[in-house]
C-alpha positions as CSV (number, residue, x, y, z in Angstrom):
1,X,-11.0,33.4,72.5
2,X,-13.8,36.0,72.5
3,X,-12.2,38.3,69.9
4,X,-15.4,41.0,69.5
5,X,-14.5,41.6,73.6
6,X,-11.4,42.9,73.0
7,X,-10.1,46.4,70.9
8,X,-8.9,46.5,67.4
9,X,-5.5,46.7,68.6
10,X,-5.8,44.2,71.0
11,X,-7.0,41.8,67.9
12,X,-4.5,43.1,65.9
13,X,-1.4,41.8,69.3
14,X,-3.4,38.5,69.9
15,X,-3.3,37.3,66.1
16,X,0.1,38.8,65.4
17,X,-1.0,40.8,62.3
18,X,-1.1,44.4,61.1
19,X,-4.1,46.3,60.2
20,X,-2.8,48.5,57.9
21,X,-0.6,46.0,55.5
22,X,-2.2,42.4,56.7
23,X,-0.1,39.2,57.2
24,X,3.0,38.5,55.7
25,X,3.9,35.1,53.6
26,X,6.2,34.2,56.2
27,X,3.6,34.3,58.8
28,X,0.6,32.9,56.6
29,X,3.0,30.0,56.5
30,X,3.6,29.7,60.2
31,X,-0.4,29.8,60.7
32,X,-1.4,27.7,58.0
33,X,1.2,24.8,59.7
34,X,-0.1,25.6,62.7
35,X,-3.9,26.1,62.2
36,X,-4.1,24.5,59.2
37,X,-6.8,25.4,56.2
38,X,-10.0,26.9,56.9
39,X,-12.8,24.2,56.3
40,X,-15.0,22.1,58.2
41,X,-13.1,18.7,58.9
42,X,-15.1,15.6,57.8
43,X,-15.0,12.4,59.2
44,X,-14.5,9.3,57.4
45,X,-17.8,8.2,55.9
46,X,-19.4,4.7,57.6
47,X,-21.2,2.6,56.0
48,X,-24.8,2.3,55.8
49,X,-24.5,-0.9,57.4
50,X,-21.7,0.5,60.4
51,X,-24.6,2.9,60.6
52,X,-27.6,1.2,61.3
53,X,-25.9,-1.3,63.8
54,X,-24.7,1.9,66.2
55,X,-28.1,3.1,66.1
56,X,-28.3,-0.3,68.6
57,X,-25.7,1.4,71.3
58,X,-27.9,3.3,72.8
59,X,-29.3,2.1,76.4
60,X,-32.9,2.4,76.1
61,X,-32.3,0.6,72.8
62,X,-30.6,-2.3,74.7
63,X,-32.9,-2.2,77.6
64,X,-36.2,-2.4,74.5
65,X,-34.2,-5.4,72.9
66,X,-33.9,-7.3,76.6
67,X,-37.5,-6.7,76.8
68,X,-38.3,-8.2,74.1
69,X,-36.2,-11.3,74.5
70,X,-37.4,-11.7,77.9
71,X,-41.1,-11.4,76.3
72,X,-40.5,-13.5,74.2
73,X,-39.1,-16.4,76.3
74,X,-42.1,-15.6,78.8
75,X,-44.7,-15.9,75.6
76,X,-43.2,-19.1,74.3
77,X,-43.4,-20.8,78.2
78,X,-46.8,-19.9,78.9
79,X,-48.2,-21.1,75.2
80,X,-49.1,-17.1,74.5
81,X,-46.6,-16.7,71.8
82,X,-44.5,-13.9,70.4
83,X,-46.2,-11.4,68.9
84,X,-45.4,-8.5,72.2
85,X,-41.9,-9.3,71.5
86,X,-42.2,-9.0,67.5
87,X,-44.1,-5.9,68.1
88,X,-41.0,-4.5,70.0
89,X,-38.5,-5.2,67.9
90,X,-40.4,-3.7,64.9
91,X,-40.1,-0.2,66.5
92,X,-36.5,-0.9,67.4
93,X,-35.6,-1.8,63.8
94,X,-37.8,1.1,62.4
95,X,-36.2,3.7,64.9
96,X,-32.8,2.8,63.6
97,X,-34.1,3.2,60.2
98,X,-35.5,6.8,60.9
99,X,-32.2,7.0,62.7
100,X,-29.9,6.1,59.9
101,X,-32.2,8.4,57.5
102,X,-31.1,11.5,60.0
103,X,-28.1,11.0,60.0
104,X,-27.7,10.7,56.0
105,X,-29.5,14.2,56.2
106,X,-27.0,15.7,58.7
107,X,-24.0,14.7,56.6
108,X,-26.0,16.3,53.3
109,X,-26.5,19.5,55.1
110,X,-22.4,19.4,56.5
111,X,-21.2,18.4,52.7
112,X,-23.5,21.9,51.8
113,X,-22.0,23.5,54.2
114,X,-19.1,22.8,53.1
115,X,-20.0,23.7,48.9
116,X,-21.3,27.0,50.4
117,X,-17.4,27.8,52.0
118,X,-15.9,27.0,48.7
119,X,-16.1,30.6,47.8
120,X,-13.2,33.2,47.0
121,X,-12.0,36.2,49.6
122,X,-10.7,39.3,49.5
123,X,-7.7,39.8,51.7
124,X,-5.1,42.1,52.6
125,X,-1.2,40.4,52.4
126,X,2.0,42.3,52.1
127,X,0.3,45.7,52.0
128,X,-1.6,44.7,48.8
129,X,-5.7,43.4,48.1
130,X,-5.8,40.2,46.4
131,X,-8.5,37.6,46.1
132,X,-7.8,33.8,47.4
133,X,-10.4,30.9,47.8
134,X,-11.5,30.9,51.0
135,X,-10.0,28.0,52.7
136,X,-6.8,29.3,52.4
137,X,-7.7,32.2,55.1
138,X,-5.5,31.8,58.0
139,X,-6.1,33.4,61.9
140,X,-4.8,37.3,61.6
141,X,-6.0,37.8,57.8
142,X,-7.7,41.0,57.1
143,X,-10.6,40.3,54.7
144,X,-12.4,43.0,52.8
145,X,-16.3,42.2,52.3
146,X,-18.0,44.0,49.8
147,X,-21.9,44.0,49.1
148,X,-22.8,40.6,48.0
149,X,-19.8,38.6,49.1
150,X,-20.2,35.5,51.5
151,X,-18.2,35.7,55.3
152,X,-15.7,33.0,54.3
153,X,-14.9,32.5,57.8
154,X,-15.7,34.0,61.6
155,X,-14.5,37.4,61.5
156,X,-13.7,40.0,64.0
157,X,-14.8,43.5,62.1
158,X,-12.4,46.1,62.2
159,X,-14.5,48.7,60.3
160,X,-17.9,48.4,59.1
161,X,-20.5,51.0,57.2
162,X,-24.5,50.1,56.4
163,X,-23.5,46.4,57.7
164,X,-26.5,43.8,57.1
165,X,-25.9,40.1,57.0
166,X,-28.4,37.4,55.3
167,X,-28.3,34.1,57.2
168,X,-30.9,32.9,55.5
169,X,-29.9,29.9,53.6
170,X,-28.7,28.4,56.4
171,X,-31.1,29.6,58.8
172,X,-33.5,27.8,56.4
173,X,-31.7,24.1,56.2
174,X,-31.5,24.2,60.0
175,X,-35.3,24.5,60.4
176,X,-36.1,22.5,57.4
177,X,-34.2,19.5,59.2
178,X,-35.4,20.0,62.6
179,X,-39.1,20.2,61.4
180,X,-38.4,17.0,59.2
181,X,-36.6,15.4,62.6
182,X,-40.0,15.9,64.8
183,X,-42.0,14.8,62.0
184,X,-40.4,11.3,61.8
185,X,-39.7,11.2,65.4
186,X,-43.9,10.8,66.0
């Protein structure tokens, strides 16, 4: 749902909540049951090896392999040899190697992700302003942000004064990762 479309009080119905004296334990129970904590889910981890052989699932990949088998078949008959063939399958190994590499990368930058939303929140439960690690945020809490602190989760703001917001760290991994992608994909 769209949350910054709709009004304050609007929010406030949707998440079953309460501006003034934020979520009660009762409810932080029902939500964290339903919803569950606040972190990015990982997937089990594959092996290198599991890895490198999907990297071969991918049509084109099939249709270079066929290729070179056929080339090959079509050297060895006519007394021309294999080289065309060997040549083919080198960039298919190497592009699941760059492949693999990527994808090592990708899972670094999630796991950093991940170390960066380990942080603690300020909320507002039973009436009162505590502090909580961050995963433990549930849909309907009212989090206080004060200058410096990370935005442990995606937030609909209910009141806001000099606002600015710093994405750089993570507007910087992105790039860094894309550049690095084009470069190996030449």
């Amino acid at each position: 749902m769209n949350y910054f479309h709709l009004k304050i009080a609007e929010v406030e119905k949707e998440l079953d909540t309460d501006i003034e004296k934020g979520l009660n334990t009762e409810k932080i129970n029902n939500k964290r049951e339903k919803y569950g904590f606040n972190e990015i889910e990982g997937k089990k981890k594959e092996s290198l090896f599991v890895k490198f052989l999907n990297q071969f699932k991918d049509f084109m990949i099939i249709v270079l392999i066929i290729a070179a088998i056929v080339s090959g078949y079509v050297g060895i008959k006519e007394g021309e040899g294999i080289t065309d063939s060997i040549i083919i399958l080198i960039v298919v190994i190497m592009n699941a190697i760059i492949g693999v590499v990527q994808e090592n990368k990708a899972e670094k930058s999630l796991e950093a992700l991940q170390k960066m939303s380990a942080h603690v929140t300020k909320v507002l439960r039973d009436g009162d302003v505590g502090v909580i690690p961050a995963r433990e945020l549930v849909p309907g809490d009212i989090v206080i942000l004060d200058t410096g602190d990370y935005v442990p989760a995606d937030l609909r703001l209910v009141e806001a004064a000099n606002l600015k917001i710093q994405e750089a760290a993570l507007t910087r991994r992105i790039s860094a990762s894309r550049e690095k992608y084009r470069r190996n994909r030449r």
